[in-house]
N, C-alpha and C positions, 0 to 999 in steps of 0.2 A: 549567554550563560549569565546568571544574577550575581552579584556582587559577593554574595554569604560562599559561593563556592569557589569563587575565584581567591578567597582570604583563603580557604581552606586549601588551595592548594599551594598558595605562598607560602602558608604558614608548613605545610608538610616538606616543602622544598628547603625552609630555613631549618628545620630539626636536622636536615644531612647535610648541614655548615660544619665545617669541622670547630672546635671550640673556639681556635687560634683567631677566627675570623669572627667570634660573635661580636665583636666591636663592630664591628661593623652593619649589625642584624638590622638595624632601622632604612639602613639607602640602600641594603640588600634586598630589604621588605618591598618598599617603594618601587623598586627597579622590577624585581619580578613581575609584583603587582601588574605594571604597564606592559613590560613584556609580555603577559600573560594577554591582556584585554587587546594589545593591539592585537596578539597571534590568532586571538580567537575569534574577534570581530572577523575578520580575513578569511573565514570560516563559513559555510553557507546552512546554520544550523536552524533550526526550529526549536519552538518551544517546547515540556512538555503536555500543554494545553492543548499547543496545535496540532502536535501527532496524534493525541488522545482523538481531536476531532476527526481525523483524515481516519484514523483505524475504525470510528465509530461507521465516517461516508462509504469507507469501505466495504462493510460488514453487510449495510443496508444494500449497497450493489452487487455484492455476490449472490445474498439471497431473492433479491427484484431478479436478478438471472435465473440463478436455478429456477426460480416459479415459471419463469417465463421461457426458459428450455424446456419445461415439464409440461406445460400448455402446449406447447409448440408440437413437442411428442404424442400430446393426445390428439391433435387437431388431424397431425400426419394422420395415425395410427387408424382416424374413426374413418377419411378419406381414403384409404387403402379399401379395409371392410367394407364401405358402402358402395363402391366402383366395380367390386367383383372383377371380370373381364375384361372390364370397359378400356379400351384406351385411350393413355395421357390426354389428356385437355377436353374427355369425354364425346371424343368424336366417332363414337357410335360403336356398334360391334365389330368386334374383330374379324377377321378375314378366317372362314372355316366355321366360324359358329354357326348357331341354329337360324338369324337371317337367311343366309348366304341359299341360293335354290341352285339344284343339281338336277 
């Protein structure tokens, strides 16, 4: 987390000091401050540069899938139609068909 928002939330923290205490607002400031950076270091966060990039990795993988489940659906689909009868692994006519002599 950058700096500009880590003040920002000292600084949001120090407005609900009650008055009695604003003497004290600069080691209160400082203290948050740290409290704030170590809690969040401690924290296993990303940027947001780098989720930008993983949602872009990701976008490009679901649609390289779908094409490629869509492909995959037509390859099935032409192999079906062009087998007709045939059985799996194309080992010849089926048992009853028009081969077969009676």
């Amino acid at each position: 987390m950058d700096t500009l928002r880590i003040d920002e939330i000292a600084r949001r923290l120090l407005e609900s000091v009650p008055p009695g205490l604003q003497s004290l607002r600069q080691d209160l400031e400082s203290n948050f401050r740290a409290v704030l950076r170590a809690s969040l270091s401690k924290l296993d966060l990303v940027s947001r540069d780098e989720f930008e990039a993983q949602v872009r990795v990701l976008e490009r993988t679901r649609a390289r899938l779908e094409e490629l489940e869509k492909r995959l659906a037509e390859l099935g689909g032409g192999a079906a139609a062009a087998g007709g009868n045939a059985a799996p692994g194309g080992a010849g006519p089926t048992p009853g068909g028009p081969a077969e002599a009676h």
